[in-house]
C-alpha positions in Angstrom: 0.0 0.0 0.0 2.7 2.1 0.2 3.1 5.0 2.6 0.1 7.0 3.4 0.2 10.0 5.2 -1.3 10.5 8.8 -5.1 11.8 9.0 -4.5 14.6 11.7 -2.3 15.0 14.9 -3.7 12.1 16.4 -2.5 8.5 16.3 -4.6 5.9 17.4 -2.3 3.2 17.9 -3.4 -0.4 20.1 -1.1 -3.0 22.0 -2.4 -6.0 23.8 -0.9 -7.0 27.2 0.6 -10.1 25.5 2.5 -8.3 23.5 4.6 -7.6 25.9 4.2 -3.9 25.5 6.5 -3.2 22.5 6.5 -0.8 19.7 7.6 -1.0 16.3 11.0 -2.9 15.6 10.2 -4.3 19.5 11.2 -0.7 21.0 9.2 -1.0 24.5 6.3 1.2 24.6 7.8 2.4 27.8 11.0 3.7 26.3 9.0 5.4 23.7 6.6 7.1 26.4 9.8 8.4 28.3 11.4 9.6 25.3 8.3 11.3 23.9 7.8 9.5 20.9 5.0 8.4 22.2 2.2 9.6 24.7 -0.3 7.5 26.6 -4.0 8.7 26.2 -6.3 5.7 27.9 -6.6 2.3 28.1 -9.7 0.5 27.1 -10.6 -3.4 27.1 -6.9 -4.7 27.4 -5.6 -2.3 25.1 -3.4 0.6 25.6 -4.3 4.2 23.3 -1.4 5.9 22.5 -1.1 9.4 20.6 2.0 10.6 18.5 4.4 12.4 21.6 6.0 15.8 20.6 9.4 14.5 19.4 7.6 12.1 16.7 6.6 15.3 14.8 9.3 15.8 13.1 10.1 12.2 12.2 6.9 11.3 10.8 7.6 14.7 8.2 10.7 14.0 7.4 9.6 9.9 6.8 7.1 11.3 4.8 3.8 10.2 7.1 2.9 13.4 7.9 2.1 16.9 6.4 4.7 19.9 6.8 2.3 21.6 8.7 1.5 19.3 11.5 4.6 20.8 13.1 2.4 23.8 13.8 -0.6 21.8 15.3 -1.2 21.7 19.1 -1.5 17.7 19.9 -5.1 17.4 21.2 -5.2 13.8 22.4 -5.8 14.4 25.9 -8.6 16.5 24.9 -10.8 13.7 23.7 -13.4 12.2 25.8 -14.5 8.2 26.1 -16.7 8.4 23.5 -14.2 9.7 20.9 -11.4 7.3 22.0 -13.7 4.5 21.3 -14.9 5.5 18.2 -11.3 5.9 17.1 -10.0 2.6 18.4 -13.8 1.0 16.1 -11.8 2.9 12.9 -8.8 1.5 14.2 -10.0 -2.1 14.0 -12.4 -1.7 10.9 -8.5 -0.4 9.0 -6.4 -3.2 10.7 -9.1 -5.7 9.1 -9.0 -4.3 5.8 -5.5 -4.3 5.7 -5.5 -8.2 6.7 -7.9 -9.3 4.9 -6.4 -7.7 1.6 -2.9 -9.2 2.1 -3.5 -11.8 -0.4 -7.1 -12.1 -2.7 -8.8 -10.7 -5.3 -8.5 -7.0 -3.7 -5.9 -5.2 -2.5 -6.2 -1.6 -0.3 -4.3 0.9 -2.5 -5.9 4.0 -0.5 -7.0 4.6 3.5 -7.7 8.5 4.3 -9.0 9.6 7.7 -9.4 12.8 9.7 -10.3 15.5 8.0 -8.6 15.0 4.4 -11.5 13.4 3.0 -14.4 16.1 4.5 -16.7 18.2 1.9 -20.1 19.7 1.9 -23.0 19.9 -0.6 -25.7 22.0 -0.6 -28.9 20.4 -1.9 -30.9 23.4 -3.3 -29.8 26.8 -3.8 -30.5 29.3 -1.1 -30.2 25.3 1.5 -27.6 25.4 4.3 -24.5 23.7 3.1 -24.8 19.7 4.5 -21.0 18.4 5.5 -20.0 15.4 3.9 -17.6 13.9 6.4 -17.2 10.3 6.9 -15.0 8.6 9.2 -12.2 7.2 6.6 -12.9 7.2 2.7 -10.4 4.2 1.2 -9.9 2.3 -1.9 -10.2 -1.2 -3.0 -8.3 -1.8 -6.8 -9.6 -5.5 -7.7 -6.6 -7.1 -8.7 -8.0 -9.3 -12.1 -10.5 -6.5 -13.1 -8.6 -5.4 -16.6 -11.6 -2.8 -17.9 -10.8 0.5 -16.2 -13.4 -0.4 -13.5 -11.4 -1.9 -11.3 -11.4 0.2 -8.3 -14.1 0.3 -5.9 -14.5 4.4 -3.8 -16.0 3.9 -0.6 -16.4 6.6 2.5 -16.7 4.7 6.0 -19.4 5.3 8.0 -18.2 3.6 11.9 -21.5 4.0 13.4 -21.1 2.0 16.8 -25.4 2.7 17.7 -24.6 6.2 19.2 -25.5 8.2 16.6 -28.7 10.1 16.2 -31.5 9.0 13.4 -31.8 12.3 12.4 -27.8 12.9 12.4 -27.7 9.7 9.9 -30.9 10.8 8.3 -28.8 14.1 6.9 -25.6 12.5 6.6 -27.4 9.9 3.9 -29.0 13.3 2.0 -25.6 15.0 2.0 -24.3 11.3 0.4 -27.4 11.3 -2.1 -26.7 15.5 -2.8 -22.9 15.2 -3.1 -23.3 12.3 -5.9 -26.2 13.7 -7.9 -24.0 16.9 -8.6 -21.2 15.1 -9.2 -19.6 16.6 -6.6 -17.2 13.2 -5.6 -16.1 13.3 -9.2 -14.6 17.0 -9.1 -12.5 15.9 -5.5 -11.8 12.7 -6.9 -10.5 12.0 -10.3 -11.4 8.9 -11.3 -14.0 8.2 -8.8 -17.5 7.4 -11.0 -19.6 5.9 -7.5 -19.3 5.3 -4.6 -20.3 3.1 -1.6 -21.3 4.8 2.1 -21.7 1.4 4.3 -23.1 2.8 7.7 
């Protein structure tokens, strides 16, 4: 897949007690923490939520994961509340699936996008408040034996975990409806002729 860049100044990274508490290329967690690679945001059912520390910043531009301009954002992770934290770890583990179960089959995950780099709006009639389009990861799925120029499939990520609101999903599903019938996802995506918004 290639290197993709970060969604915003959050990392939602996940280790299991079993794993002995180790980072990338088995760096303990706790070395990382001290060092401020890492910081330490909860820990929810046997996992540990970890956000990018001050002193990753400039390693994750210069590697190339990260935007320029993330060295200029205030890291927010202590700001978010339960709710949020879960939500993120349910993206987490709906992107750590796809990226297993694309490993080898008929489809591989060429794209992954989350944060804000995938947010719109659409207006439905003129003189209508603007309706944001903003789902919770947009990715791409290229269909390895497809030959005819159809063989990628667009699709924006909805991680609804029951919380949400019928009328919330009720106008996120008529900003979906607007933003394709003006064509709107071709013009930010080139390429992109549908889509698919699972909830």
């Amino acid at each position: 897949m290639g290197k993709q860049p970060l969604p915003s100044d959050l990392f939602c990274g996940t280790v299991k007690p079993q794993m002995y508490d180790s980072g990338p290329e088995g760096i303990p967690c706790s070395k990382l923490r001290e060092r401020r690679y890492l910081a330490s945001v909860a820990r929810f059912m046997q996992k540990q939520v970890y956000g990018i520390g001050s002193k990753s910043v400039p390693v994750l531009i210069e590697e190339g994961y990260a935007p320029s301009d993330l060295a200029d954002k205030r890291l927010r992770h202590h700001e978010l509340t339960e709710i949020g934290i879960r939500h993120l770890l349910f993206v987490a583990d709906i992107h750590a699936r796809m990226i297993a179960l694309t490993r080898s089959g008929p489809a591989e995950l060429v794209l992954w996008q989350e944060g804000q780099l995938p947010w719109d709006s659409v207006t439905a009639r003129k003189g209508d408040p603007e309706i944001p389009v903003r789902s919770d990861a947009y990715f791409v799925l290229k269909r390895i034996a497809r030959l005819d120029g159809r063989s990628h499939v667009h699709v924006f990520l909805e991680a609804d975990r029951s919380t949400m609101a019928h009328s919330r999903m009720a106008a996120k599903i008529a900003g979906y409806l607007a933003y394709y019938e003006q064509g709107r996802h071709a013009r930010k995506y080139p390429g992109m002729q549908a889509f698919i918004a699972p909830p």
